[in-house]
Rosetta silent file (secondary structure, phi, psi, omega in degrees, C-alpha in Angstrom):
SEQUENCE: XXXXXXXXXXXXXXXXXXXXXXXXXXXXXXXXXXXXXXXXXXXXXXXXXXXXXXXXXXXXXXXXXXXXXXXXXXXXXXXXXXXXXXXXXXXXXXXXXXXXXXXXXXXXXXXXXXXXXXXXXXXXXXXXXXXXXXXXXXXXXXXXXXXXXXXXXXXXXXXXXXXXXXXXXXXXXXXXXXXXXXXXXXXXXXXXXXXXXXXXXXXXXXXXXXXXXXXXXXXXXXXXXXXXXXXXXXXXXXXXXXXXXXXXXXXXXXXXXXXXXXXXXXXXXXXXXXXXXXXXXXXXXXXXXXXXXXXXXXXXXXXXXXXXXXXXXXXXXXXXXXXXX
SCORE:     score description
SCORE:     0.000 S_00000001
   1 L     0.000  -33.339  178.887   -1.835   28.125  -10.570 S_00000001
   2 L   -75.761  -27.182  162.559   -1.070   31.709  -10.966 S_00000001
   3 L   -76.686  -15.088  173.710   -3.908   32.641   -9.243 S_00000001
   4 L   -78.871 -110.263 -116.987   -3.537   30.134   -5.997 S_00000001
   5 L   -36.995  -57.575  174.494    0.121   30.948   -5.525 S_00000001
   6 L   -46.222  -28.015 -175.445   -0.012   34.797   -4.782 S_00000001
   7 L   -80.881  -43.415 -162.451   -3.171   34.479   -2.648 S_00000001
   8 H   -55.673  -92.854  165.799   -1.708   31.810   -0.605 S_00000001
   9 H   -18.270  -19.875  171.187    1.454   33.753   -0.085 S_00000001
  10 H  -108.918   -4.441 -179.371    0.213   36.954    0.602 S_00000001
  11 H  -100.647  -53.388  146.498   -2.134   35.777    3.079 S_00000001
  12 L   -41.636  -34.679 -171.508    0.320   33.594    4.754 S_00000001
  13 L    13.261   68.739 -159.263    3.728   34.929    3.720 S_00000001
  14 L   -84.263  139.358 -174.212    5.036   31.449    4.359 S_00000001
  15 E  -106.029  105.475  131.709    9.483   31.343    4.448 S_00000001
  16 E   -62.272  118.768 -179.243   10.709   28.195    2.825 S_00000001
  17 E   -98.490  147.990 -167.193   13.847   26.746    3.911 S_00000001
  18 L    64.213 -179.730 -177.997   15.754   23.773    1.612 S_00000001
  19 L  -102.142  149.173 -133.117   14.526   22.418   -1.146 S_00000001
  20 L   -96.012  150.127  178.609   10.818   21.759   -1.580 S_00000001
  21 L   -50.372  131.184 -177.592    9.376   18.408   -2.221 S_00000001
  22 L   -79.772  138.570 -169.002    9.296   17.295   -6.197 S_00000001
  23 L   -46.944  129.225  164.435    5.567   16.631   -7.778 S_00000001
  24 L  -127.062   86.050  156.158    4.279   12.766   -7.698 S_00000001
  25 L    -9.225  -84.961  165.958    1.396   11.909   -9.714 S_00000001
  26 L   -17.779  -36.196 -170.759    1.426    8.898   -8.240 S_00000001
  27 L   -79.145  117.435 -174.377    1.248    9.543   -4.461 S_00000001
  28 L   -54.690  138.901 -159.012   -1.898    9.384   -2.604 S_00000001
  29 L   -91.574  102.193   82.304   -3.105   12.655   -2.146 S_00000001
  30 L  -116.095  -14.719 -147.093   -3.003   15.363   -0.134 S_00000001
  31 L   -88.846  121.881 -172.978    0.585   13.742    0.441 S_00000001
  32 L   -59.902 -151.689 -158.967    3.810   13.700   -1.434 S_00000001
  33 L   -74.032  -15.332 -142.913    6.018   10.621   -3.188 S_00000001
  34 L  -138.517   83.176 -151.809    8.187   11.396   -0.045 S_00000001
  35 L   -77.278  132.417  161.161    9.281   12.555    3.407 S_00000001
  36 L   -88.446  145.274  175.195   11.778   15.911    2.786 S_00000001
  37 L   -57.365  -36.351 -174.020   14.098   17.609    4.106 S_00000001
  38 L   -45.688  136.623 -152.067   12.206   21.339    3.289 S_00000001
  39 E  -140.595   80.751  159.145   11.368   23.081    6.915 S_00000001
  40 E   -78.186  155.893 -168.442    8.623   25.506    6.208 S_00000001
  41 E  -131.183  144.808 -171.313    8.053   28.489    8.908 S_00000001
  42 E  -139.131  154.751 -178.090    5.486   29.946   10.238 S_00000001
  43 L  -113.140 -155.819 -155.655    5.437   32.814   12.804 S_00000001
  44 H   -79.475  -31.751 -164.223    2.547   32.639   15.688 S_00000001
  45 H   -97.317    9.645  169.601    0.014   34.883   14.159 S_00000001
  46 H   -89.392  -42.475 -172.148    0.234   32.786   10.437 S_00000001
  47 H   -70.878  -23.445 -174.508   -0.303   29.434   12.675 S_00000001
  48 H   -86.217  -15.256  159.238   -3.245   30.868   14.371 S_00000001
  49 H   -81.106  -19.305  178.462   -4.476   31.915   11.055 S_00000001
  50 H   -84.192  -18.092 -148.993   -3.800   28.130    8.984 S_00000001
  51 L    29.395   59.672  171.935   -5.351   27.054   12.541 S_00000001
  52 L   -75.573  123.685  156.242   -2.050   24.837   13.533 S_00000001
  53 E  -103.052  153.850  168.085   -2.409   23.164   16.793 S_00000001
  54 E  -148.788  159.004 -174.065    0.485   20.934   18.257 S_00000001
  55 E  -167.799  162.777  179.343    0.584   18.959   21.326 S_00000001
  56 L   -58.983  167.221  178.020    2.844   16.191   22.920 S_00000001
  57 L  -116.451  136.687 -178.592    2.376   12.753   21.827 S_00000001
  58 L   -79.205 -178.186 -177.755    1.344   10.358   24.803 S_00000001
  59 L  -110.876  141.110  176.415    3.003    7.185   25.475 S_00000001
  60 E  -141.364  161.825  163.297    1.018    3.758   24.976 S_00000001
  61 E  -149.666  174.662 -159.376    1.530    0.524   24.472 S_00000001
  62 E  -140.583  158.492  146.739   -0.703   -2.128   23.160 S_00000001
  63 E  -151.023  110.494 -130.692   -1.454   -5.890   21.998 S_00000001
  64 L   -92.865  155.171 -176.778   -3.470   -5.432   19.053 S_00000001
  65 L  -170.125  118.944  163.151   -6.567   -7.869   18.447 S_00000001
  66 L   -93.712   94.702  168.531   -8.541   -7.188   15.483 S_00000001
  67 E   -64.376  161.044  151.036  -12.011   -8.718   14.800 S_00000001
  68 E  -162.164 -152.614  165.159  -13.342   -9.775   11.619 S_00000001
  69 E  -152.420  156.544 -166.627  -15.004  -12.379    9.464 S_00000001
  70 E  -132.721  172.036  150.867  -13.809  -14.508    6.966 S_00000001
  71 E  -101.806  105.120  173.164  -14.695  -16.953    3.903 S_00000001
  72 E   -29.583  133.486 -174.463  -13.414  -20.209    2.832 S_00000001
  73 L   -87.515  160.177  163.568  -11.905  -19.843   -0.435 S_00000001
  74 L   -79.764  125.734  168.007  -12.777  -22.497   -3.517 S_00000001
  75 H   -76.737   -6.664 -156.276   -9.676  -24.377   -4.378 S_00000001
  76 H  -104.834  -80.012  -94.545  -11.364  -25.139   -8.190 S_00000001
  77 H  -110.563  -38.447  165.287  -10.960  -21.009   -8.257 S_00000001
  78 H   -72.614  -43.855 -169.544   -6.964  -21.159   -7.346 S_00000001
  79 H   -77.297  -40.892 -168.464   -6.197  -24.114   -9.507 S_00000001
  80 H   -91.426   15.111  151.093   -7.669  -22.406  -12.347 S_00000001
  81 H   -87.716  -19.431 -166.392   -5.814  -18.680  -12.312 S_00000001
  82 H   -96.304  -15.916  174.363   -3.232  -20.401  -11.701 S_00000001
  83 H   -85.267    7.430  171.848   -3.461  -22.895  -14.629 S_00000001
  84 H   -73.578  -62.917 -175.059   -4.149  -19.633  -16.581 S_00000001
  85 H   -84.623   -8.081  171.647   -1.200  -18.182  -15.687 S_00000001
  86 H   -85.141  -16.074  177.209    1.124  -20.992  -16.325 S_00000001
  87 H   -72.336  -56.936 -158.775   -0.571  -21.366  -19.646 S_00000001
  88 H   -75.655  -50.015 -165.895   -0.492  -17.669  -21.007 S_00000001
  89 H   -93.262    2.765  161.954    3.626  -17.489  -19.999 S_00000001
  90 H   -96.012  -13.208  169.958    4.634  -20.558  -21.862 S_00000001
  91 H   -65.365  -32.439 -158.463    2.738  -19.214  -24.872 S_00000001
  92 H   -90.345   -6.360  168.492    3.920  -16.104  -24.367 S_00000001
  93 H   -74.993  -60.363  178.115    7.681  -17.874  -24.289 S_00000001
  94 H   -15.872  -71.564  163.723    6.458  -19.926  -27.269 S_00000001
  95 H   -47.306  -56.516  158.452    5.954  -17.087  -29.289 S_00000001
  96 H   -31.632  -41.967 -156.299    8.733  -15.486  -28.550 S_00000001
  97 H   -79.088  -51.949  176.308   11.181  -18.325  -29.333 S_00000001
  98 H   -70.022    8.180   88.305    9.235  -18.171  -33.018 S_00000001
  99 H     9.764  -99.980 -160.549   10.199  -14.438  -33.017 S_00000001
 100 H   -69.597  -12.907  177.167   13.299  -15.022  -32.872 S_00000001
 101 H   -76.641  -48.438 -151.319   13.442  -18.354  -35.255 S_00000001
 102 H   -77.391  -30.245  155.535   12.048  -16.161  -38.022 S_00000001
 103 H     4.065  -76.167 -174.880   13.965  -13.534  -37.513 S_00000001
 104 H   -89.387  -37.246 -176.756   17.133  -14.902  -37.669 S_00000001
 105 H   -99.165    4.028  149.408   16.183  -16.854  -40.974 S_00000001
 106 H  -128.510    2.828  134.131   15.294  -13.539  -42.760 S_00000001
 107 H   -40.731  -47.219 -177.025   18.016  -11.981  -41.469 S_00000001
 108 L   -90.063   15.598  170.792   20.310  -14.883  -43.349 S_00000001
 109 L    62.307   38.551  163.970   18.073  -14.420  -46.469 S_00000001
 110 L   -76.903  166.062  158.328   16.556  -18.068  -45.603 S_00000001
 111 L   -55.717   77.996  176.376   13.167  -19.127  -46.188 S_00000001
 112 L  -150.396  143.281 -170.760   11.143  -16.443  -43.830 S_00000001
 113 L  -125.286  140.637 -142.263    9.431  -13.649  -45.635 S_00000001
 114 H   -65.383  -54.730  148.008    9.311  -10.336  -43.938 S_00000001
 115 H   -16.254  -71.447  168.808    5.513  -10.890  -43.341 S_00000001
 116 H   -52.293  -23.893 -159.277    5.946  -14.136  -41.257 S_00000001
 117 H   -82.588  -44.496  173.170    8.215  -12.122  -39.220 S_00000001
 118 H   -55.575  -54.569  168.941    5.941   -9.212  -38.839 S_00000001
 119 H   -45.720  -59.895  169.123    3.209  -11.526  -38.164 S_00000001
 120 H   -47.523  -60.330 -170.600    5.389  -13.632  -35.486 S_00000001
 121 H   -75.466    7.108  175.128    6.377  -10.705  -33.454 S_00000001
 122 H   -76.933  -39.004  159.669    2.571   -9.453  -33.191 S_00000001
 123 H   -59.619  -19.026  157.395    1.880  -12.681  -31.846 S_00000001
 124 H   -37.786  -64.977 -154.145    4.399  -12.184  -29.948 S_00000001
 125 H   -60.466  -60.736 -172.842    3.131   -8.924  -28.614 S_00000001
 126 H   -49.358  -43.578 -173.965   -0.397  -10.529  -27.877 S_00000001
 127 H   -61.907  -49.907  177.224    1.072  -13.380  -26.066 S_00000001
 128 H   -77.428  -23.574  157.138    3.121  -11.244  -23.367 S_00000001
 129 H   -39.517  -47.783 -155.727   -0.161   -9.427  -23.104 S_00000001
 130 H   -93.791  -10.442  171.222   -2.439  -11.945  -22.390 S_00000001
 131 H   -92.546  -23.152  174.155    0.333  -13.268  -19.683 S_00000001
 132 H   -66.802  -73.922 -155.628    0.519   -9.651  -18.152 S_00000001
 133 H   -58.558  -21.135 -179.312   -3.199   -9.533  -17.404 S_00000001
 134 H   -57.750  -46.858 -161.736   -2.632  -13.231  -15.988 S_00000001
 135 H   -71.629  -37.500 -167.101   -0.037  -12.397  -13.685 S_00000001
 136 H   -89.377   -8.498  155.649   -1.788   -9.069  -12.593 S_00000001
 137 H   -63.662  -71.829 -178.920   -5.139  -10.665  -12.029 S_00000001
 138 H   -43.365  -25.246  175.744   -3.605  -13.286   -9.953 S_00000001
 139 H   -71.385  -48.862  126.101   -1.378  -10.928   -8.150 S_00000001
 140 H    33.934  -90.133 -173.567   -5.115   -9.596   -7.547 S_00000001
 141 H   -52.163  -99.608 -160.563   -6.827  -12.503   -6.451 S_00000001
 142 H  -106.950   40.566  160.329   -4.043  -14.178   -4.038 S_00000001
 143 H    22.857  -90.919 -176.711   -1.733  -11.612   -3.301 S_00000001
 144 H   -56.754  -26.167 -164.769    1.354  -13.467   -1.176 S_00000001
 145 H   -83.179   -1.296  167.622    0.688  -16.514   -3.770 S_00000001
 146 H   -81.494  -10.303  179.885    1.946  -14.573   -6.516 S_00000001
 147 L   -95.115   -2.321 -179.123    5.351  -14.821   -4.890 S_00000001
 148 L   -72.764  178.172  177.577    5.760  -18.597   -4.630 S_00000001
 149 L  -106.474 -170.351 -167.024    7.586  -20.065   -7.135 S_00000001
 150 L   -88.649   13.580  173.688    5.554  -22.645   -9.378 S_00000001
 151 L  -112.005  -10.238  174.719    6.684  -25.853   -7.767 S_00000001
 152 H   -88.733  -21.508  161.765    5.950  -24.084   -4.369 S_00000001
 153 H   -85.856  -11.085  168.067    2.242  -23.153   -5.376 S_00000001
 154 H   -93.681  -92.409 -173.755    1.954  -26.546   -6.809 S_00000001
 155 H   -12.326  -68.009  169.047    2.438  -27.892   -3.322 S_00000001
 156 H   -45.927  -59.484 -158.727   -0.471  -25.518   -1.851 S_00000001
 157 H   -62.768  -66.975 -169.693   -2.687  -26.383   -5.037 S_00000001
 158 H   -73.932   51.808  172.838   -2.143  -30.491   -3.909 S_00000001
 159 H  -139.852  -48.666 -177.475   -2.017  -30.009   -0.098 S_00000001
 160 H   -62.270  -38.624  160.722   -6.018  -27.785   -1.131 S_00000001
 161 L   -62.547  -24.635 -168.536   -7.515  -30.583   -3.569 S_00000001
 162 L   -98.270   -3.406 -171.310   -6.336  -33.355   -1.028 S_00000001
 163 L    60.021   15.361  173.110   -8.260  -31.291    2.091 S_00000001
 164 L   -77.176  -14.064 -146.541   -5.172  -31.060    4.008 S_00000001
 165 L  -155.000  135.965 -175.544   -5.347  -27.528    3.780 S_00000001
 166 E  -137.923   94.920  172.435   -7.823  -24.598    3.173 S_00000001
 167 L   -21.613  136.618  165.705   -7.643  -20.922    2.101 S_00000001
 168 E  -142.872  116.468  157.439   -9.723  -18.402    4.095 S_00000001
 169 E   -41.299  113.291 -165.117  -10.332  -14.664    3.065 S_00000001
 170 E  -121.946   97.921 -153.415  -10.137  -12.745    6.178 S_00000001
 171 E  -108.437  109.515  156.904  -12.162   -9.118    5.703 S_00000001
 172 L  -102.391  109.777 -150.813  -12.259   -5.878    8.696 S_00000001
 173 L   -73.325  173.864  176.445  -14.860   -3.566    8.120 S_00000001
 174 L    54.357   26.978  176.934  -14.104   -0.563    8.828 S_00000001
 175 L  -146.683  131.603  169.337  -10.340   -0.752    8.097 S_00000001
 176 L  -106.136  -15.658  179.198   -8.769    0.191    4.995 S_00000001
 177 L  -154.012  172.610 -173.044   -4.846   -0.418    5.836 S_00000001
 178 L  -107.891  160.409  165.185   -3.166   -2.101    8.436 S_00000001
 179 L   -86.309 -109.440  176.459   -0.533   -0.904   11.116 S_00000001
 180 L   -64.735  175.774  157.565    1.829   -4.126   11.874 S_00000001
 181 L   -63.785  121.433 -179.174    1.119   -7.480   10.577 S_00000001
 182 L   -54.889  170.556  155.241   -0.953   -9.715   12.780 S_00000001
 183 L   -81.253  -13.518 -175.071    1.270  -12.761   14.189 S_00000001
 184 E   177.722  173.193 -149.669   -1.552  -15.305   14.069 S_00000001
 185 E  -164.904  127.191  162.084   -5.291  -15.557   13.391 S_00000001
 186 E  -119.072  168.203 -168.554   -8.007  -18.079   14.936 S_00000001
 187 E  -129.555  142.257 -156.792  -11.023  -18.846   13.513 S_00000001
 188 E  -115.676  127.085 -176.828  -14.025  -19.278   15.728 S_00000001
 189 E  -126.801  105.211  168.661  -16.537  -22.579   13.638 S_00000001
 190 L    56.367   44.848  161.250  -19.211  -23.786   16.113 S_00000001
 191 L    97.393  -33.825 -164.992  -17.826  -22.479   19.398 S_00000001
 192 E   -98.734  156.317  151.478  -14.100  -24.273   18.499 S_00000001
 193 E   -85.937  113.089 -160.743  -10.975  -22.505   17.876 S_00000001
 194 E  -123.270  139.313 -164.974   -9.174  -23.285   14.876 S_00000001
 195 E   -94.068  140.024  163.504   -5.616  -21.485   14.659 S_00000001
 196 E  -155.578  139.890  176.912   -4.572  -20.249   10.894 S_00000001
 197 E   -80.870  151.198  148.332   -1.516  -18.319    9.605 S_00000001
 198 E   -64.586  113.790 -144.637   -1.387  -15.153    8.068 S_00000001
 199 E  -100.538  -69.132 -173.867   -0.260  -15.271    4.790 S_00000001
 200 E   153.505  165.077 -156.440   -0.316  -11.837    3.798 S_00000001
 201 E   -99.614  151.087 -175.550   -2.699   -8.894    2.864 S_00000001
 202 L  -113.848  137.945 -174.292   -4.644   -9.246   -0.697 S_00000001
 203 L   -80.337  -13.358  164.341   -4.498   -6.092   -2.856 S_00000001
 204 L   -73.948  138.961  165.670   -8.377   -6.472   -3.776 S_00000001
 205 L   -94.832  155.345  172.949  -10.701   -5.152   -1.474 S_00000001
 206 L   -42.443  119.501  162.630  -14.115   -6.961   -0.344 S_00000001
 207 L   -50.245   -3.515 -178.405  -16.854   -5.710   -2.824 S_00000001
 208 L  -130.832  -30.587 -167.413  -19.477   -5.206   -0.100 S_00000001
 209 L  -107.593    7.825  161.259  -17.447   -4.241    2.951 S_00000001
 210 L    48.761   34.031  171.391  -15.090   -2.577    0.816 S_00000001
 211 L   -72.346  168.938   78.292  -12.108   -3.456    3.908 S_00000001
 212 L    13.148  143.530 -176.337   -8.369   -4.543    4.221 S_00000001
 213 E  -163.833  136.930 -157.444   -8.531   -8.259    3.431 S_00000001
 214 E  -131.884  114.811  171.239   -5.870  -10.663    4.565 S_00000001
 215 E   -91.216  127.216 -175.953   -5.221  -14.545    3.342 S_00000001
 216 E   -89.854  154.210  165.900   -5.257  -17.111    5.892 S_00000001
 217 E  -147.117  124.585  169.847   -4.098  -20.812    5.247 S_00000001
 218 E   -84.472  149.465 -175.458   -5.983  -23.578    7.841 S_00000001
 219 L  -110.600  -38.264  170.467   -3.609  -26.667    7.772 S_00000001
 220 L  -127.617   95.530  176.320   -6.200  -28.891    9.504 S_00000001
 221 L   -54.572  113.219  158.610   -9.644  -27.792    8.585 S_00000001
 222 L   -29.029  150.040 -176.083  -12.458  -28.968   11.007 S_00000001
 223 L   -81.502 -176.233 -158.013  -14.494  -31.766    9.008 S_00000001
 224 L    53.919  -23.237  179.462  -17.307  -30.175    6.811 S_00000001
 225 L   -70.639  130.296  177.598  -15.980  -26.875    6.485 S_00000001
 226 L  -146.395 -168.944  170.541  -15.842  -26.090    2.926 S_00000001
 227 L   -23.926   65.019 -161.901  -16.175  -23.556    0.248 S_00000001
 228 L   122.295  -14.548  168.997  -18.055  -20.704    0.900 S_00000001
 229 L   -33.930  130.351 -177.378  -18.267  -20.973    4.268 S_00000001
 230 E  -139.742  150.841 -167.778  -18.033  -17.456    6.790 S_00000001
 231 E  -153.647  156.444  173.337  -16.870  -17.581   10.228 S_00000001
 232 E  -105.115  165.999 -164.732  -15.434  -15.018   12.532 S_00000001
 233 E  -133.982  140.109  175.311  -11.746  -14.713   12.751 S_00000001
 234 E  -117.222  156.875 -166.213  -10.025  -12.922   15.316 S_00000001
 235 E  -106.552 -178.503 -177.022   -6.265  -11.527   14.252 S_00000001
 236 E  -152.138  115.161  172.375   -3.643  -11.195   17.029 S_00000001
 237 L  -114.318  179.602  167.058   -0.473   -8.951   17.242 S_00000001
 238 L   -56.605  139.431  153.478    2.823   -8.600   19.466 S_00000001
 239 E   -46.653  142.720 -172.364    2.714   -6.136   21.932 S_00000001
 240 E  -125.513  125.607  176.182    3.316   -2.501   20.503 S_00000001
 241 E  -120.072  150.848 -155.852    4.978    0.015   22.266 S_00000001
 242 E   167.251 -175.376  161.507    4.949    3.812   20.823 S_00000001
 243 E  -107.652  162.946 -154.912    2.862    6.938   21.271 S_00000001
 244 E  -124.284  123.707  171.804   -0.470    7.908   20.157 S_00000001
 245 E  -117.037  133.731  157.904   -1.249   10.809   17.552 S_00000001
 246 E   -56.324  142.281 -150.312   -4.021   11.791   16.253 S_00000001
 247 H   -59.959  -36.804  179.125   -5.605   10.659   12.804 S_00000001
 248 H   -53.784  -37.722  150.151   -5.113   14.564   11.801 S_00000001
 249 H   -21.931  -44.924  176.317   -1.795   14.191   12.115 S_00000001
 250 L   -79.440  136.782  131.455   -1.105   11.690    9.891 S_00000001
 251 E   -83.239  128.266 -163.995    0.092   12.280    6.524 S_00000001
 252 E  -138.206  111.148  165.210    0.716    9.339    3.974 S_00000001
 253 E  -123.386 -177.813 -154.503    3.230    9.487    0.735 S_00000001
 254 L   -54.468  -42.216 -167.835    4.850    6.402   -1.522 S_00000001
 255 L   -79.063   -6.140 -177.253    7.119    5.855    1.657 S_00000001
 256 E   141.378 -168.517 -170.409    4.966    5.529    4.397 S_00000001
 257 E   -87.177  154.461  166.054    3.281    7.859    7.077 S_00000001
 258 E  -147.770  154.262  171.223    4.483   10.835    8.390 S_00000001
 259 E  -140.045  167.204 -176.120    3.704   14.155   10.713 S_00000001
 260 L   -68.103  176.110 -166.927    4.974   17.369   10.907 S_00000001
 261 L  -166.787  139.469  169.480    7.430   17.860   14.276 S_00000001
 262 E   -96.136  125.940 -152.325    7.806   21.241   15.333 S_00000001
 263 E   -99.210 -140.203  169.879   11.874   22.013   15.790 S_00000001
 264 E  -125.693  -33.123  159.704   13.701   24.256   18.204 S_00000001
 265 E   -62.031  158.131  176.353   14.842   26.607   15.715 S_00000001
 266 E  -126.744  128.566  177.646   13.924   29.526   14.034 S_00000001
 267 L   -31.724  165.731 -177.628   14.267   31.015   10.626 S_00000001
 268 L   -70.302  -34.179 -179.096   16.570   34.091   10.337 S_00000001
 269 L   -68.843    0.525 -150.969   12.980   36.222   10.359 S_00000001
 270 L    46.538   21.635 -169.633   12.472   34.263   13.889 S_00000001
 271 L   -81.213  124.701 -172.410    9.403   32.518   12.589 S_00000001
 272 E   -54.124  155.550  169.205    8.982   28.452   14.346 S_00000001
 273 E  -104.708  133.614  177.186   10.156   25.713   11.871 S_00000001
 274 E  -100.778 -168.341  177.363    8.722   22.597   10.980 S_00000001
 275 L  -167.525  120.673  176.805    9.859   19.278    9.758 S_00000001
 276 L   -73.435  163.758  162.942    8.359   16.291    8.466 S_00000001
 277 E  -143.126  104.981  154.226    9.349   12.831   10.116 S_00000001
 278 E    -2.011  138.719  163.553    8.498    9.367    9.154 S_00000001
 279 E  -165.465  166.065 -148.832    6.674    7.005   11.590 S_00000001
 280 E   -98.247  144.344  157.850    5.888    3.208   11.617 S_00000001
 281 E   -86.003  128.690  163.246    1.525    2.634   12.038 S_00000001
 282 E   -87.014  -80.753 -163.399    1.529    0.123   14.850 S_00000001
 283 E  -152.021  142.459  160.827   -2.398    0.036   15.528 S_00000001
 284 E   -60.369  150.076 -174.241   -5.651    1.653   15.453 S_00000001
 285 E  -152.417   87.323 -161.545   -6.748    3.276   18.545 S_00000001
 286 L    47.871 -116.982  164.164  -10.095    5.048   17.869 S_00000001
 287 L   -69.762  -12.648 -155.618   -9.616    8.664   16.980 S_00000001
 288 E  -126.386  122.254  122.052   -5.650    8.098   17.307 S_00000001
 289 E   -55.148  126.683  150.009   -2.436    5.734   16.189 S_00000001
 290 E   -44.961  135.925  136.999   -0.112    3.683   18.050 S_00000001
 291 E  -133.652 -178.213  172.687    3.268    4.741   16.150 S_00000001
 292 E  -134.663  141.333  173.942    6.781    4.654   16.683 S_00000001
 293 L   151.921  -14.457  177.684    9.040    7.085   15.270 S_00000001
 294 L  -149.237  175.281 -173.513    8.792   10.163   17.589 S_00000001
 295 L  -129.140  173.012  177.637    8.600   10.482   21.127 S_00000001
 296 L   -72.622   24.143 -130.945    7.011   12.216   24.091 S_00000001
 297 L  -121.168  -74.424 -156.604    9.661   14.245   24.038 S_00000001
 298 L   -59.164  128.142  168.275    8.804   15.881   20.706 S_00000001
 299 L   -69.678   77.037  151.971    6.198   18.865   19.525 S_00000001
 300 E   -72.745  153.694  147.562    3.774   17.438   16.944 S_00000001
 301 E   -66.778  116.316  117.699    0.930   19.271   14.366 S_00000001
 302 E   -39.842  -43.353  165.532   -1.839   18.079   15.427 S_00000001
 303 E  -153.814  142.766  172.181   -3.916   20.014   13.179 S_00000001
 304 L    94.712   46.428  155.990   -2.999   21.889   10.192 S_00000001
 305 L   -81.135  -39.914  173.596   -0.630   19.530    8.769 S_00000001
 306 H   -82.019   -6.887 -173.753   -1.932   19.345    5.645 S_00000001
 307 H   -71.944  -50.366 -177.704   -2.031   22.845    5.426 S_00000001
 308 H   -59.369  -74.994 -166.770    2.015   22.829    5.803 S_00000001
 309 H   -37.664  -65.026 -156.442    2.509   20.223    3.030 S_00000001
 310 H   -69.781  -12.702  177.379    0.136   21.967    0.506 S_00000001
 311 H   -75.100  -33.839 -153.572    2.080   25.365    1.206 S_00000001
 312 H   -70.637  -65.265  179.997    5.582   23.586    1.293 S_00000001
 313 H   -21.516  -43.371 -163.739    4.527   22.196   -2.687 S_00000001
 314 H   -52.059  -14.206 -178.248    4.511   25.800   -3.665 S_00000001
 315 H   -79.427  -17.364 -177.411    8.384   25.650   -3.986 S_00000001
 316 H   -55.604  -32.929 -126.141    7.932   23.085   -6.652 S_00000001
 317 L  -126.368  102.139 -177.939    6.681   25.334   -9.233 S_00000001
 318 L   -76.860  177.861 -144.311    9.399   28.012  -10.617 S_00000001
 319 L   -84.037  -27.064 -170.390    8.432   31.690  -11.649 S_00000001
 320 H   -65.500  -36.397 -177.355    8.716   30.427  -15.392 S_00000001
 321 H   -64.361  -21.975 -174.138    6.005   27.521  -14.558 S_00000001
 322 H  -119.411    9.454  130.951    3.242   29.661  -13.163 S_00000001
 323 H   -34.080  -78.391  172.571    4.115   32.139  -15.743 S_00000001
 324 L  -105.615   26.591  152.902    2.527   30.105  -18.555 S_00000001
 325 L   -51.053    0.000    0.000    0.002   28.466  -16.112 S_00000001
């Protein structure tokens, strides 16, 4: 670190104004945990050296339709994570409750010997383990269906054994995140359209197309269609209205997307200011996003965005920190 900071800075001799974004492990990189207030400045002959471009954002609007293809889910595959997971958290209650009996009787100098007790809470331990990996497979697996409650996923589990009702795994290559949510989703089976809701995005991605993958629920399934089945599904969204930026543009931390804005002000050295600003992903649009959040009004980075953020970090790190770097 002591050797990046000084080069960076002496080549650049970048002005921070406010206070600089705090470190996040966590945050998918290059971006932080956060959008900040911190307004780094640059004067014309540093941006033509970082090679910062900016340009207007155009105005668009859209109504997004997504292709893809999907797979019938197994219902035998649902009933049984889910009898897994109802299994693993009454044991892991079970256990608990015998915790706490022995406890309490070798606390009152009853029959319990510090052993059983030791022994009980280990079992204990194991038990809320083995219910953690349930719940975080299954959150896994069927994403929105980790949020029902259990007499509302017991409805879906009987409405899918009875054929009323069918699961479908809905995969788009060549997408890794979504803007908005579609509103609705047909499924095209021999020529017919069969209409299915969107459910909600699954946090595993497809193992072969390695895609964004979205659970559908058909409520009346064509006859024959069953388990394993793949059809193409087209998604559908509201019209989107917004402006289009380029993918270089984009920035992504824990809160969401963001780009740089260029301000109207200037530093006391007279050097331009930036600013990051939040913006909503509508839709893909090639090389570009629909978003909403700035206007055609406004002076985006275009290029060299990431350049500002990894310079801006440098404020993180006080002279004591790169000191014993």
């Amino acid at each position: 670190m002591t050797r990046i900071i000084p080069l960076l800075c002496s080549v650049l001799g970048l002005s921070l104004a406010g206070q600089a974004w705090a470190d996040d492990d966590d945050a998918p990189a290059p971006a932080p945990a956060a959008v900040d207030t911190a307004q780094p400045a640059l004067s014309i002959e540093q941006e033509q050296a970082v090679g910062i471009t900016v340009l207007h954002p155009l105005p668009a609007s859209a109504g997004e339709r997504i292709e893809g293809y999907g797979e019938v889910l197994d219902a035998a595959s649902l009933v049984s994570d889910a009898g897994r997971l109802a299994s693993t958290r009454a044991a892991a209650r079970a256990a608990g409750t015998e915790a706490q009996r022995l406890a309490g009787l070798y606390s009152g100098a009853a029959d319990a010997s510090l052993r059983s007790v030791e022994s009980a809470q280990a079992a204990q331990i194991e038990a809320q383990t083995q219910a953690q990996i349930a719940s975080s497979t299954f959150a896994l697996q069927w994403g929105p269906l980790a949020k029902l409650s259990d007499a509302q996923r017991a409805g879906l589990i009987d409405a899918l054994t009875s054929g009323r009702s069918m699961l479908v795994r809905a995969d788009l290559p060549g997408r890794l995140r979504l803007g908005t949510m579609p509103q609705s989703a047909t499924l095209n089976v021999d020529g017919t359209q069969v209409p299915a809701r969107v459910l909600g995005t699954l946090q595993r991605s497809a193992s072969e197309s390695q895609s964004v993958g979205l659970l559908l629920q058909i409520d009346h399934a064509p006859s024959g269609l069953g388990a394993g089945a793949r059809v193409l599904v087209t998604l559908r969204g509201g019209s989107n209205n917004g402006v289009l930026v380029p993918n270089g543009a984009l920035l992504y931390g824990e809160h969401g997307a963001y780009v740089y804005r260029r301000l109207g002000t200037h530093d006391k050295d007279g050097k331009q200011q930036y600013a990051p600003v939040p913006v909503k992903l509508l839709q893909a649009a090639g090389t570009a996003w629909l978003v909403q959040g700035v206007d055609t009004d406004d002076i985006i980075v275009a290029n060299g965005a990431g350049v500002l953020w990894s310079l801006q970090g440098l404020g993180t790190f006080s002279a004591e920190e790169e000191d014993h770097d």
